[in-house]
C-alpha positions as CSV (number, residue, x, y, z in Angstrom):
1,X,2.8,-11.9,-3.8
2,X,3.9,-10.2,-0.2
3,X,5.0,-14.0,0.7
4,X,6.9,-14.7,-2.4
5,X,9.6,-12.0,-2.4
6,X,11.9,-14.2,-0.9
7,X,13.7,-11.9,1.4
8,X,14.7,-9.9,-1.7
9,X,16.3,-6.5,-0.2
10,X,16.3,-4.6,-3.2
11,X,13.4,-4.1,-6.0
12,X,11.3,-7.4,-6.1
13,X,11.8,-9.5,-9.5
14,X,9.5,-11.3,-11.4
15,X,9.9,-13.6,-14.7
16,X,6.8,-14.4,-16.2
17,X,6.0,-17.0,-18.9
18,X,3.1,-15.9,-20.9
19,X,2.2,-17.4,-24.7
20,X,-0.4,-14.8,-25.6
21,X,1.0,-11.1,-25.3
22,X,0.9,-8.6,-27.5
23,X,0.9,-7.9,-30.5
24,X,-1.4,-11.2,-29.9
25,X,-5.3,-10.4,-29.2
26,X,-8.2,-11.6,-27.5
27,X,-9.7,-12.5,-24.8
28,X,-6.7,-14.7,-23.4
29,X,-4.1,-11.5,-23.2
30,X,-6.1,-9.2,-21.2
31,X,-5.0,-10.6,-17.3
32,X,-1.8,-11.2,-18.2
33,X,-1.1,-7.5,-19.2
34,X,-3.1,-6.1,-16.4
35,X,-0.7,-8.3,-14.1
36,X,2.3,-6.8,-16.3
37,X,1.3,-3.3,-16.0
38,X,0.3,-3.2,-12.3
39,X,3.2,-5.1,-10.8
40,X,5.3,-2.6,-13.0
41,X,3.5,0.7,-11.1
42,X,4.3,-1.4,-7.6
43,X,8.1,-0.8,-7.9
44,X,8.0,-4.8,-9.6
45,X,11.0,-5.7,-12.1
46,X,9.0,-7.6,-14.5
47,X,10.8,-9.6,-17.0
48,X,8.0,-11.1,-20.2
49,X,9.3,-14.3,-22.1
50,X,6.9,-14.5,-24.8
51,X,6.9,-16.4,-28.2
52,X,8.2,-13.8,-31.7
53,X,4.8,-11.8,-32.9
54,X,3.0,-14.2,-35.7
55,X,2.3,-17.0,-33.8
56,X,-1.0,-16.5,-32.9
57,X,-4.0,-16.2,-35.1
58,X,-5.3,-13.2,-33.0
59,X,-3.3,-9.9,-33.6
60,X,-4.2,-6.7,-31.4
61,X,-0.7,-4.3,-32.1
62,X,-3.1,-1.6,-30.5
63,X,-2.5,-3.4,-27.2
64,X,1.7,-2.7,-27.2
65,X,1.1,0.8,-26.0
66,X,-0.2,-0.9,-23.1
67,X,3.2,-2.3,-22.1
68,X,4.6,-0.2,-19.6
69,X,8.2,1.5,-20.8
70,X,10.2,0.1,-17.8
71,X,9.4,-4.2,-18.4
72,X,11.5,-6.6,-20.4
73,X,9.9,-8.2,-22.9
74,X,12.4,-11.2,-24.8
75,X,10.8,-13.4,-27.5
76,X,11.8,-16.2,-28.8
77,X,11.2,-18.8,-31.7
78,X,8.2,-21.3,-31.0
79,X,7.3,-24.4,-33.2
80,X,3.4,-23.5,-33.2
81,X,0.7,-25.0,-35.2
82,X,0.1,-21.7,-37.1
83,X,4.1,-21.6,-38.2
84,X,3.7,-25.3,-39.3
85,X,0.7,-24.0,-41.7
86,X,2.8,-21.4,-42.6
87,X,5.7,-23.5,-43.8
88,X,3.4,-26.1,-45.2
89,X,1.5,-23.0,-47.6
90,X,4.6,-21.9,-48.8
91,X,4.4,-18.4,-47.4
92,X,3.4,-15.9,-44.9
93,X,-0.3,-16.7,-42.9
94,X,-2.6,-14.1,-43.1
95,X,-3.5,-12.8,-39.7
96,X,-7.2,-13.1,-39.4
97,X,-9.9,-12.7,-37.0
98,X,-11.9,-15.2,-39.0
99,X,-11.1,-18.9,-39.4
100,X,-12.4,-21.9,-41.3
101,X,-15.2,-24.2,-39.1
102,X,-14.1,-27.4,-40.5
103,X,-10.7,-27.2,-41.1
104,X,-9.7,-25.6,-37.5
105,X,-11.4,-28.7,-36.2
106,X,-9.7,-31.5,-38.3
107,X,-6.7,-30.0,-37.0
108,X,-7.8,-29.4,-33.6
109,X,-8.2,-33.4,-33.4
110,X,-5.1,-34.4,-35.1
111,X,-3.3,-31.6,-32.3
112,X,-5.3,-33.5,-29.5
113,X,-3.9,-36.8,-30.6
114,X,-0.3,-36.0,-31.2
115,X,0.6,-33.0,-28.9
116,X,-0.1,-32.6,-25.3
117,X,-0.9,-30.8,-23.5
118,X,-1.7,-28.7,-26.7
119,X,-0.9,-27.3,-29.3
120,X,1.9,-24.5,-28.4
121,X,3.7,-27.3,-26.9
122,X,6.7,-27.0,-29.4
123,X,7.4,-23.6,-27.5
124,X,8.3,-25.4,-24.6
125,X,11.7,-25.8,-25.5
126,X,12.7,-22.3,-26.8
127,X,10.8,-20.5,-23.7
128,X,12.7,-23.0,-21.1
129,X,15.8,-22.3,-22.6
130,X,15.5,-18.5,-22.6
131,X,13.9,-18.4,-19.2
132,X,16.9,-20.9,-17.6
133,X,19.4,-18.4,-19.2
134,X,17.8,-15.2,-17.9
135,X,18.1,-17.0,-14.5
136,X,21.3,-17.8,-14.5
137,X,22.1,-14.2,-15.0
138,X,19.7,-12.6,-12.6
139,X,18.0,-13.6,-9.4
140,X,14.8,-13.4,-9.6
141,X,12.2,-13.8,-6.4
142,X,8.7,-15.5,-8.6
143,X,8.2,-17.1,-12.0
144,X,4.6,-16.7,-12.6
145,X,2.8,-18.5,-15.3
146,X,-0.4,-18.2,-17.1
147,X,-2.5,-20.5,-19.4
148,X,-4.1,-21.4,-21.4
149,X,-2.0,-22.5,-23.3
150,X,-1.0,-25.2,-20.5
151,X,1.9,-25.6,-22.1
152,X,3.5,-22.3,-20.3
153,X,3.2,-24.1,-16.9
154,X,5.5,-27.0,-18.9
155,X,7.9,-24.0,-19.2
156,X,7.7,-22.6,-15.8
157,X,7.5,-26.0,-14.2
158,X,11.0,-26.8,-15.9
159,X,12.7,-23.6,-14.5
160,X,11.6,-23.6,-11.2
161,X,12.9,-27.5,-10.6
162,X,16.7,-26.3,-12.0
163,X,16.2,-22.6,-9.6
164,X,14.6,-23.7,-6.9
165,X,12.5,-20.0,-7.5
166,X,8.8,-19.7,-5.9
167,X,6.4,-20.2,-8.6
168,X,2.6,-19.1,-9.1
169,X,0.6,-21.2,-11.4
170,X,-1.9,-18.8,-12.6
171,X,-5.0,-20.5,-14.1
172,X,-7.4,-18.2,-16.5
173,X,-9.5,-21.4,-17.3
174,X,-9.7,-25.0,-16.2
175,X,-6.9,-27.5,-17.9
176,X,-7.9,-27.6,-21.4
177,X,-7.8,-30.3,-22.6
178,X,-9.0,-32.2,-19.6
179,X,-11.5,-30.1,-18.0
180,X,-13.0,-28.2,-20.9
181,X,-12.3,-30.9,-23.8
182,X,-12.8,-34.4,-23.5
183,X,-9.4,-36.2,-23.7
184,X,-9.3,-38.4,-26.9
185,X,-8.2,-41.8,-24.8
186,X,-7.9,-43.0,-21.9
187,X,-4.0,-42.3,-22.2
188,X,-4.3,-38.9,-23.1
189,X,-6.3,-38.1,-19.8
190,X,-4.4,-39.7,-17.8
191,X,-1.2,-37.5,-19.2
192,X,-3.0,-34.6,-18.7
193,X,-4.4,-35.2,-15.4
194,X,-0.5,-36.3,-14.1
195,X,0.2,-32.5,-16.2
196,X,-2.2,-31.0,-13.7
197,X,-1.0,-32.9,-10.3
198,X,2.2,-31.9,-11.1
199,X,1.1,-28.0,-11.6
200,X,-1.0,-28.0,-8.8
201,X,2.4,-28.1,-6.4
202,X,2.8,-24.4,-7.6
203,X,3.8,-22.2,-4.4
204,X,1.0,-20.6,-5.1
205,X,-2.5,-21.3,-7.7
206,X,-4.4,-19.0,-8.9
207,X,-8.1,-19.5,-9.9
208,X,-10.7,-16.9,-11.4
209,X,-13.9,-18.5,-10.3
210,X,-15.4,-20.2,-7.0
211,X,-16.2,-23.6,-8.9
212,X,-12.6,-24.0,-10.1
213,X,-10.8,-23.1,-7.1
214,X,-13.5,-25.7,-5.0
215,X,-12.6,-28.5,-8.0
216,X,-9.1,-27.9,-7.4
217,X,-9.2,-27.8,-3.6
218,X,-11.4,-31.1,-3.8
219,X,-8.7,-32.9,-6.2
220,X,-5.5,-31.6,-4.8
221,X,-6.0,-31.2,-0.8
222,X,-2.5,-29.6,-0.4
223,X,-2.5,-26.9,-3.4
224,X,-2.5,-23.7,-2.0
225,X,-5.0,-21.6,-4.1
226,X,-6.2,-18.1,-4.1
227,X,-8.9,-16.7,-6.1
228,X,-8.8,-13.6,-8.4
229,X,-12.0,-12.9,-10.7
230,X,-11.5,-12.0,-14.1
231,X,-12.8,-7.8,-13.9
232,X,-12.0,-4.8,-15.9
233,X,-9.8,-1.7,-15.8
234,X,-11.0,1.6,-14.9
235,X,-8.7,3.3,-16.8
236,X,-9.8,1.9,-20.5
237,X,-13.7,3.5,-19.1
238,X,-12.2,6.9,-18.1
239,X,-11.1,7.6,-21.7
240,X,-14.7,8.7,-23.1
241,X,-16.8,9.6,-20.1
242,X,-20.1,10.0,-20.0
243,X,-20.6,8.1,-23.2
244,X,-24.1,6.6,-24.3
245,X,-25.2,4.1,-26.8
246,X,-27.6,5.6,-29.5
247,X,-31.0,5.2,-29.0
248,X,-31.9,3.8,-32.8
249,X,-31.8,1.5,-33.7
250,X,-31.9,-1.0,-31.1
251,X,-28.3,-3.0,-30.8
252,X,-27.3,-6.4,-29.1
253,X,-23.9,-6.5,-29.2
254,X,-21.4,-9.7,-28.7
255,X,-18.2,-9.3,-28.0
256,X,-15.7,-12.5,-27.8
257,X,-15.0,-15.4,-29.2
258,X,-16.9,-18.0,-30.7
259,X,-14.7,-21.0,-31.2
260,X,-14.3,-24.1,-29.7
261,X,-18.3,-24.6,-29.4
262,X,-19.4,-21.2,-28.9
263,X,-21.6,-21.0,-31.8
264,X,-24.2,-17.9,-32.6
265,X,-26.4,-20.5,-34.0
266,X,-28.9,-21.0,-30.9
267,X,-29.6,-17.3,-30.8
268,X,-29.4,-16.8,-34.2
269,X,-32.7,-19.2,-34.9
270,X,-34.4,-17.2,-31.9
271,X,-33.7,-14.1,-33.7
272,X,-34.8,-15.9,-36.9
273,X,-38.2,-16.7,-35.5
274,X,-38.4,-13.2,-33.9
275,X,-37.9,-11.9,-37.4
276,X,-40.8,-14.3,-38.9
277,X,-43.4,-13.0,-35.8
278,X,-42.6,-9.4,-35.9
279,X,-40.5,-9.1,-39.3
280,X,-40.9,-4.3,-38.8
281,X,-39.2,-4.7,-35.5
282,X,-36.8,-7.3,-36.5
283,X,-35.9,-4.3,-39.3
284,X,-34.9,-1.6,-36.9
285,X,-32.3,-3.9,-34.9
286,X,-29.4,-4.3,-35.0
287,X,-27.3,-7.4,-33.8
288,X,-23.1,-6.8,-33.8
289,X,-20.7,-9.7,-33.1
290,X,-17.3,-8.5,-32.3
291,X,-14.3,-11.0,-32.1
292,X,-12.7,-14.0,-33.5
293,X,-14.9,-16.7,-34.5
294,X,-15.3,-19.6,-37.2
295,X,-16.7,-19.1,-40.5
296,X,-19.5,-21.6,-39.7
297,X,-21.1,-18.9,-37.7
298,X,-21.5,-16.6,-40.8
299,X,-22.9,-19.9,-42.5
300,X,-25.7,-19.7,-40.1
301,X,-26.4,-15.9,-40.8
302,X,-27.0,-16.9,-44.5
303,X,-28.8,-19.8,-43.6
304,X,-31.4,-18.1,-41.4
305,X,-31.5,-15.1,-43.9
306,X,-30.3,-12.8,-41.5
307,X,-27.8,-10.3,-43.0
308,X,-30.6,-7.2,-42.5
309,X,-29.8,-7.0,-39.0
310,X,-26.5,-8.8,-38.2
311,X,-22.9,-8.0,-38.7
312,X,-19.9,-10.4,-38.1
């Protein structure tokens, strides 16, 4: 960030585009707020543009109070898929950690063929627009982005070209739909791999793993990339020292998502067959999954007749 500043004499500033924020959860938010909150205790003016609360399907509010006092956080309206079903049920969506297998995916496929480079494309505009005004009014020394969604580079990428400000391209995971998803023509990948080139010319990328940072360096010879790992805060650990994990009875414990083909089922028939061999110590376990997931997974608990010793 050192190199970044951009000679800036007085506290540095940085605007940073991030879809998933609190009151959003899961797994997605964590870096981003970590970034927010440390930057803010090094003497960083940190300015959030981040869609209205609602717009994701994941809702943490427990994770405000993490938001440090002094950083700006402006919100604007967003066109997302989840205030389309909203508008199309005729009322307010129920925020859930749970979400239905089969429909999610019908609708993943139609949002594959129609938006790109996903889904939270239609917050593009709003985010550009509030992020171009806040820079007309301010200088600020980075815009710093963060996806998925990929989208948010879209917004960043838009800025920076009419500011001319240094911009870091912070990747969480590989391109989506591209890298992680198989692109549903040949069209579509070749839009989202022109997305990516175009991203890649970031100041400044940033990967969390060894294997995306060499697939990066390998496709785009002149992106300058630096690597930071995905880890944990100290802090959140301090709060209950010394704490243990009961002895009885037995507990595997899950926690995170299990969506986009991350399914319990391959476990699940282990413990199924487990349960059939030694059915008295299948009894005193206990198996926990904690997060977001699709209902199919709970399909497979009732299938494998399972419900003894598992909780969703």
């Amino acid at each position: 960030m050192d190199a970044l500043r951009g000679g800036a004499l007085n506290v540095p500033k940085i605007l940073m585009i991030i879809n998933f924020f609190p009151p959003a959860g899961g797994g997605g938010v964590y870096r981003p707020l970590s970034f927010v909150k440390y930057l803010s205790r090094l003497s960083w003016s940190v300015t959030v543009v981040t869609p209205r609360p609602g717009e994701f399907w994941i809702s943490d509010p427990g994770l405000e109070k993490e938001i440090p006092p002094g950083v700006r956080v402006v919100r604007t309206d967003s066109l997302s898929g989840l205030r389309f079903l909203r508008s199309f049920r005729g009322g307010p969506a129920r925020v859930s950690s749970r979400r239905s297998s089969g429909g999610f995916a019908a609708l993943r496929r139609l949002g594959e063929l129609f938006l790109v480079p996903d889904t939270y494309v239609g917050w593009v505009p709003f985010a550009a627009r509030e992020a171009e005004r806040l820079c007309r009014e301010e200088r600020f020394d980075v815009v710093y982005s963060t996806s998925p969604p990929d989208s948010s580079h879209l917004v960043a990428r838009r800025v920076v070209r009419v500011s001319g400000i240094p911009w870091v391209a912070d990747f969480r995971d590989p391109w989506f739909n591209l890298r992680l998803r198989e692109p549903p023509t040949p069209l579509h990948r070749a839009l989202h791999e022109r997305l990516e080139r175009s991203v890649s010319r970031a100041d400044l990328v940033l990967v969390t793993t060894e294997a995306h940072e060499r697939m990066l360096g390998e496709r785009y010879p002149g992106c300058r990339i630096e690597r930071i790992p995905n880890g944990f805060d100290e802090e959140d650990f301090a709060r209950e020292p010394g704490a243990r994990p009961p002895a009885d009875p037995f507990t595997v414990t899950h926690c995170g998502m299990l969506t986009l083909g991350r399914s319990t089922r391959p476990f699940l028939e282990g413990l199924a067959a487990f349960a059939r061999r030694v059915p008295a110590a299948a009894r005193a376990m206990r198996v926990v999954f904690i997060g977001p997931r699709e209902s199919a997974n709970e399909e497979w608990v009732k299938r494998f007749d399972l419900g003894g010793c598992q909780a969703l």
